[in-house]
Kinemage of the C-alpha trace (Angstrom):
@kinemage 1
@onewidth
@group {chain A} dominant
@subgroup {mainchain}
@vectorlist {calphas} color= white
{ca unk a 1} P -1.354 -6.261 -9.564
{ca unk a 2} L -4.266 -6.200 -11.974
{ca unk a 3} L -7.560 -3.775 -10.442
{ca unk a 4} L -10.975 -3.620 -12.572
{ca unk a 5} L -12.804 -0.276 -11.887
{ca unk a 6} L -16.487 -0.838 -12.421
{ca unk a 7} L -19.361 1.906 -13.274
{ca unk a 8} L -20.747 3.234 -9.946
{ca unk a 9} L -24.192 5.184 -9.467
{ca unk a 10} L -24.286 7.706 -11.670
{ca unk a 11} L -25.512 11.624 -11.270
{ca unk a 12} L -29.520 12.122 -11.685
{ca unk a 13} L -30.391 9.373 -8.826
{ca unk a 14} L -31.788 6.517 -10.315
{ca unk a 15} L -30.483 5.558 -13.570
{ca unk a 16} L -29.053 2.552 -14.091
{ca unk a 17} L -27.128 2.254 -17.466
{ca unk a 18} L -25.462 5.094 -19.602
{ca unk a 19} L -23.783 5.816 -23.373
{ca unk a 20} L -19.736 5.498 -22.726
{ca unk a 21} L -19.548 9.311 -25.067
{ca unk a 22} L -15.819 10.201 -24.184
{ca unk a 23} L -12.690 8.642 -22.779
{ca unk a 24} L -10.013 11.119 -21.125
{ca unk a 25} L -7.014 8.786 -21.212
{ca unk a 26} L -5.553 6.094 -23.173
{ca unk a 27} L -4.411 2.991 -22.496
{ca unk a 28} L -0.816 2.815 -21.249
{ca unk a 29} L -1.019 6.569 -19.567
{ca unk a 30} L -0.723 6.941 -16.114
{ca unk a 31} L -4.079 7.674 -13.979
{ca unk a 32} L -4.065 8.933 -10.435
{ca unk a 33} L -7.304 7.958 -8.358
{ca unk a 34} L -9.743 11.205 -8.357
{ca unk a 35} L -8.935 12.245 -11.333
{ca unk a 36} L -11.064 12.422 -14.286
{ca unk a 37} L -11.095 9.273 -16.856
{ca unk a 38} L -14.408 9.267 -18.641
{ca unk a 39} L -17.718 10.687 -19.494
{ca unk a 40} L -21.356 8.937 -19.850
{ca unk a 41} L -24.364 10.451 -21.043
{ca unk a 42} L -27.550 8.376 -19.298
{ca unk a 43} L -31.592 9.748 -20.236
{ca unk a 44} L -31.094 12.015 -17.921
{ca unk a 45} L -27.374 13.691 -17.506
{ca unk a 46} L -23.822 13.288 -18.579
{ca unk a 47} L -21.740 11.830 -15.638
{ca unk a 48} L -17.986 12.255 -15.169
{ca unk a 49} L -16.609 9.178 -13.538
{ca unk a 50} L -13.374 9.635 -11.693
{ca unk a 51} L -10.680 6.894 -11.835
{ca unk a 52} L -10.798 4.497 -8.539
{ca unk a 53} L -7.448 3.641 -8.685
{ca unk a 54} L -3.757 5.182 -9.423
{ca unk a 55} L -1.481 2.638 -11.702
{ca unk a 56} L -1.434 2.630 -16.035
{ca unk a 57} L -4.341 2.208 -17.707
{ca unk a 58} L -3.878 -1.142 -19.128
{ca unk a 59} L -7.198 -1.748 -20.810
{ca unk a 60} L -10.476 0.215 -21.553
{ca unk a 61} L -13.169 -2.366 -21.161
{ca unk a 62} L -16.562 0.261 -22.480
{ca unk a 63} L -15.171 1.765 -25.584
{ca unk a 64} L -17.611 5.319 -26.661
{ca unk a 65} L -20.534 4.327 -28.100
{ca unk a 66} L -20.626 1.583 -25.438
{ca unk a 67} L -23.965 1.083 -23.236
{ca unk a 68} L -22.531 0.290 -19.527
{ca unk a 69} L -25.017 -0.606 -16.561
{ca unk a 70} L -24.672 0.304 -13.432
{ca unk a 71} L -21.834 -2.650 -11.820
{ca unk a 72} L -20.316 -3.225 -15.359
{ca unk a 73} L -16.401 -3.355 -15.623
{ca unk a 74} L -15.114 -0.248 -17.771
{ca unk a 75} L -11.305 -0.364 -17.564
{ca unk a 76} L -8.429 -2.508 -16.107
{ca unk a 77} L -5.660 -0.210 -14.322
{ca unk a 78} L -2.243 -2.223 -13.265
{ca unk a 79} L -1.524 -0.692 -9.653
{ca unk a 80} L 1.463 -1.052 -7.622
{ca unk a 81} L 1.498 -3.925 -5.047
């Protein structure tokens, strides 16, 4: 089964979109959920986002240089059922 993780709130309070500046993984590794998968840099602060699900990253959605908003897909993980 297919799961879309999606950029959540990020540090700083209220901004609402962010520059994608570095992945941790690649597509096809193995992610567990909690642990680090990418960094954003909003006006404000750099944010690490955790992955929200454990499965193989199938497909990195923001690529760096990216500008996400708040609710945007970033990456597709393929989870076990």
């Amino acid at each position: 089964m297919n799961k879309q993780q999606t950029l959540q709130g990020l540090s700083g309070g209220d901004a609402a979109q962010a520059v994608v500046t570095t992945w941790f993984k690649s597509e096809g590794e193995t992610v567990h959920e909690g642990e680090l998968l990418l960094e954003v840099e909003s006006e404000k602060t750099i944010s690490e986002i955790e992955a929200a699900h454990t499965g193989v990253l199938i497909r990195i959605v923001a690529a760096v240089g990216d500008e996400v908003e708040v609710g945007d897909v970033i990456a597709e993980f393929e989870v076990p059922e």
